[in-house]
C-alpha positions, 0 to 999 in steps of 0.5 A: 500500500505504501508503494501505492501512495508513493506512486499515486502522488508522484505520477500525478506531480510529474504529470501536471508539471509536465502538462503545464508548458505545452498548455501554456503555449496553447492557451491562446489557441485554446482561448483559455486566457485571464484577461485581466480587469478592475478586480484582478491583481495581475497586469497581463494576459495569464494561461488559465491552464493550471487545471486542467493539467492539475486535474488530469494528474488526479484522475490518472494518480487515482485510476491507477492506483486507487481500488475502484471503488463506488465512491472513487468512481463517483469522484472521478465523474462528479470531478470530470463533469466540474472540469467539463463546465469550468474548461467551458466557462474559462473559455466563453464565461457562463452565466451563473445558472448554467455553472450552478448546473454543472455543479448539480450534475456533479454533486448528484452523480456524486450522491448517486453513484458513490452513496455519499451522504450526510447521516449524522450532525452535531448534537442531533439524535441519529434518528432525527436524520433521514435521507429527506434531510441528509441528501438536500444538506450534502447537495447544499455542501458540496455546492458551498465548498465548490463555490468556496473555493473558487471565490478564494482563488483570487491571489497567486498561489491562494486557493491552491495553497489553501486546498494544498493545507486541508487536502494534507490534513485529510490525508493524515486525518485517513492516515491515523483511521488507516483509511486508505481508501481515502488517503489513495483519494487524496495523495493524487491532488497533494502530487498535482497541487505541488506541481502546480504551484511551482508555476502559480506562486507569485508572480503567477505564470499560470492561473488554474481557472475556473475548471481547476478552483471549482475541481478543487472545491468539488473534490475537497467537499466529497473526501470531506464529508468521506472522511466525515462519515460514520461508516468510514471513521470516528470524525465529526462532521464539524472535523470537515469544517475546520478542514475545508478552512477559511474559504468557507468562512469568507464566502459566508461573511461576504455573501452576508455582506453583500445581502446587507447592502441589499445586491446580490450574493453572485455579484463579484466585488473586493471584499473578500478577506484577500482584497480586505487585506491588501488594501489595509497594506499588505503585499501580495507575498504577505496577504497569502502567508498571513492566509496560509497561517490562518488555514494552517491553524484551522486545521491544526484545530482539527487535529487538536479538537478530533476527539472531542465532544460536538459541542466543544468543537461547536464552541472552538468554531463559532471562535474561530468564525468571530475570530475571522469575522473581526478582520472585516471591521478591525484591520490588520495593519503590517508592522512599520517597515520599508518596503523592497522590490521583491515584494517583503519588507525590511525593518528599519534600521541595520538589519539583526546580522549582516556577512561581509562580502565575501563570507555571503557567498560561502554558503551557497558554494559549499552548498554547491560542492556537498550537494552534488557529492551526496547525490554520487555517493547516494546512489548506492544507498538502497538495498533494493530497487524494484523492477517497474521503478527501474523501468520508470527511470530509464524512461526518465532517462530517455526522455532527458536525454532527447530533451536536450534538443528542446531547449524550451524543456530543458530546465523542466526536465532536469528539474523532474530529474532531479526530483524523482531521482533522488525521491526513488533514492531516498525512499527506497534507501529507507525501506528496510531500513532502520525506522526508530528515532535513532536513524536521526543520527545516521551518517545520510541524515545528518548530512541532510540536516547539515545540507539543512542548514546550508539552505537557510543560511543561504536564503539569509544571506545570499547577497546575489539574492537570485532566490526570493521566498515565496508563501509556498516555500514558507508553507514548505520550510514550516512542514519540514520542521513539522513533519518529523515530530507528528505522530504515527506516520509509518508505512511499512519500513517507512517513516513518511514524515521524516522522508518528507523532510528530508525531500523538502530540505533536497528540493530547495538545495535543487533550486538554490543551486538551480537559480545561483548557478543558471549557467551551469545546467549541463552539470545538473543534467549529468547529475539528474543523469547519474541519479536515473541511470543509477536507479535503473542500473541497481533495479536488475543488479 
């Protein structure tokens, strides 16, 4: 099972990111381009893309990997039937009634065919329930969560980030009830969201559109309510809400807001929590950490609140909603600070720390000399390859080395390179290996922990500063830092948080070194080369 949540989130990373260029340079043929108006941060035309390359790597990571299960099935329809009507309204802008059509369809083969139904609430008797209440109220949430969704896709990396959060804690939510089912579901739209915020954090260069944001929210309400039923584990339903987040609490505060001003809820305006913010002065950078916090903490509350009573998690949430309700009547000013070009802050005054010159550079040149060696030397880490990954390397390989007449690719391949050859290194160097908290003290990772360290210190002080953090790579420093202490997260001989540390810390040294040293790709090409032959050679030796 394990290999199949590995397989499931990697095929579907590798497809979206591969999709995503070639749909970018047909985007005008396609007719699928955000123009941009009054109510949009962008300034040129974007691809509205993102989507259908997202969506498409979900289908294929839970088709073949995923049992067939009714309810899987039923995602897959329900999912394609909200792609179909989003590729259309990206294409021509449909008119509310007939999105709202496409959203019925979707949640009533959803309702249909895989049986998903809301049975219980909170602090209602079960024999109060009856199909003549829970099929209207799951219709009514599937439409709320899909519309949510897609109203919070209104900065770079938002909505994508947002659902990146709540998908994450639905799977570990599954993990912990050995659901997994559930957790095949989700580690397939983890895979695509990742590959598609490396091109959508800001500056974005390509939107998921319409068909991408209402896939997002359709998907995100059906595992919701999946993992939120009784027959499937022991969560409350109010679970679901802490984990579908803020988008739900900020479509529900502006519709009341627009109803109180008496226009119509499907009115587009600026005041959702994202506009809200940068008009009290924050950056586009800032507004979406700040929201990503906010996310994160709402689904930290579910995990912290899961056994609890109804009404105690009732009472956390109605906080939680005054808590957010009180950034639309008491403003969030920034601290006091100068403004910088890349879209941060720096405080006034000297800064805490400063290298001289020289010392700056050092870093990211010992980064650049340690994390070639490591991938050399790590090649002969596992004591076990299989066969079909093997197989998959040297298709890898293969396509790497045509690519070098592609210019246009080049990058991209040697970046996926990289990535799945050292993931197939890392994972498979620890199964069979040691998985108790000792193994921290290894040779290989203490090496990454120092790899680690080299990382932040060039983040910090790189004076070229040809690398800017992003909201997404704040979201994925804090995993890192999170994931080895959480608990019961071993799959087999795999510890899934400590190895996803550990590939985080991999990933950022790739692109420190990718963006510092731009004119040396061929050395990287040899190495995503080393690592893909290596992996392909050691499956049949």
């Amino acid at each position: 099972m394990a290999t199949a949540f590995f397989f499931s989130f990697l095929g579907s990373l590798v497809i979206c990111m591969a999709l995503i260029p070639p749909l970018m340079a047909s985007a005008g043929r396609l007719h699928v381009l955000d123009i941009p108006d009054g109510r949009k941060a962008h300034s040129g035309a974007v691809a509205k893309v993102g989507g259908i390359a997202l969506a498409t790597g979900t289908f294929i990571g839970v088709l073949m990997w995923a049992p067939k299960d009714d309810i899987v099935l039923a995602s897959l329809w329900g999912g394609m039937t909200i792609l179909l009507f989003g590729i259309w309204d990206d294409r021509v802008g449909l008119s509310y009634s007939t999105k709202f059509a496409g959203q019925a369809l979707a949640a009533f083969i959803v309702m249909a065919v895989g049986g998903v139904e809301i049975e219980s609430l909170p602090m209602v008797p079960d024999e109060w329930m009856s199909p003549w209440i829970g099929l209207p109220l799951t219709f009514l949430t599937l439409i709320a969560v899909t519309n949510a969704v897609n109203l919070a896709d209104g900065l770079d990396g938002l909505a994508g980030g947002l659902s990146l959060i709540s998908f994450a804690a639905t799977a570990f939510l599954a993990f912990q009830t050995d659901n997994s089912l559930l957790i095949l579901m989700v580690v397939s739209v983890l895979g695509g969201l990742l590959g598609f915020l490396r091109f959508n954090t800001y500056p974005a260069r390509v939107f998921m559109g319409d068909a991408g944001s209402q896939f997002l929210g359709f998907y995100l309400g059906v595992t919701g309510l999946v993992l939120a039923d009784p027959s499937h584990g022991p969560y409350s339903p109010m679970t679901a809400l802490f984990i579908w987040g803020l988008p739900v609490l900020d479509m529900g505060a502006v519709v009341i807001h627009r109803w109180r001003q008496g226009r119509s809820p499907f009115v587009a305006d600026r005041n959702h929590l994202h506009h809200r913010l940068l008009e009290m002065g924050w950056s586009h950078r800032e507004a979406v950490t700040l929201i990503y916090a906010l996310q994160s903490g709402m689904v930290a509350l579910a995990y912290a609140t899961r056994w609890q009573p109804d009404w105690v998690l009732l009472a956390v949430y109605l906080a939680v909603i005054c808590g957010v309700l009180s950034i639309y009547f008491f403003p969030i000013r920034r601290w006091a600070g100068r403004r910088v070009e890349s879209g941060g802050f720096e405080q006034e005054g000297q800064p805490w720390l400063r290298l001289s010159p020289r010392l700056s550079h050092l870093p990211i040149q010992i980064l650049a000399a340690a994390v070639p060696v490591f991938l050399i030397l790590s090649v002969g880490l596992p004591e076990r390859i299989p066969p079909d990954v093997g197989m998959v390397a040297a298709a890898l390989l293969v396509v790497l080395a045509v690519g070098r007449s592609w210019p246009i690719l080049s990058s991209f391949l040697v970046r996926t390179g990289l990535y799945v050859g050292s993931t197939f290194i890392l994972y498979f160097g620890e199964v069979g290996g040691a998985t108790s908290a000792s193994a921290w003290l290894k040779p290989v990772n203490l090496f990454l922990i120092g790899i680690a360290v080299l990382v932040v210190l060039v983040m910090r002080f790189n004076s070229a500063r040809t690398f800017q953090m992003t909201p997404l790579d704040s979201l994925m420093v804090l995993l890192a830092m999170v994931m080895p202490f959480l608990p019961d997260m071993q799959v087999g001989d795999v510890n899934i948080s400590v190895l996803t540390a550990k590939l985080i810390v991999l990933f950022f040294s790739f692109e420190l070194l990718l963006h510092a040293y731009a004119d040396r790709m061929g050395e990287a090409r040899m190495l995503a080369f080393w690592l893909l032959g290596g992996v392909a050679i050691r499956a049949w030796w």
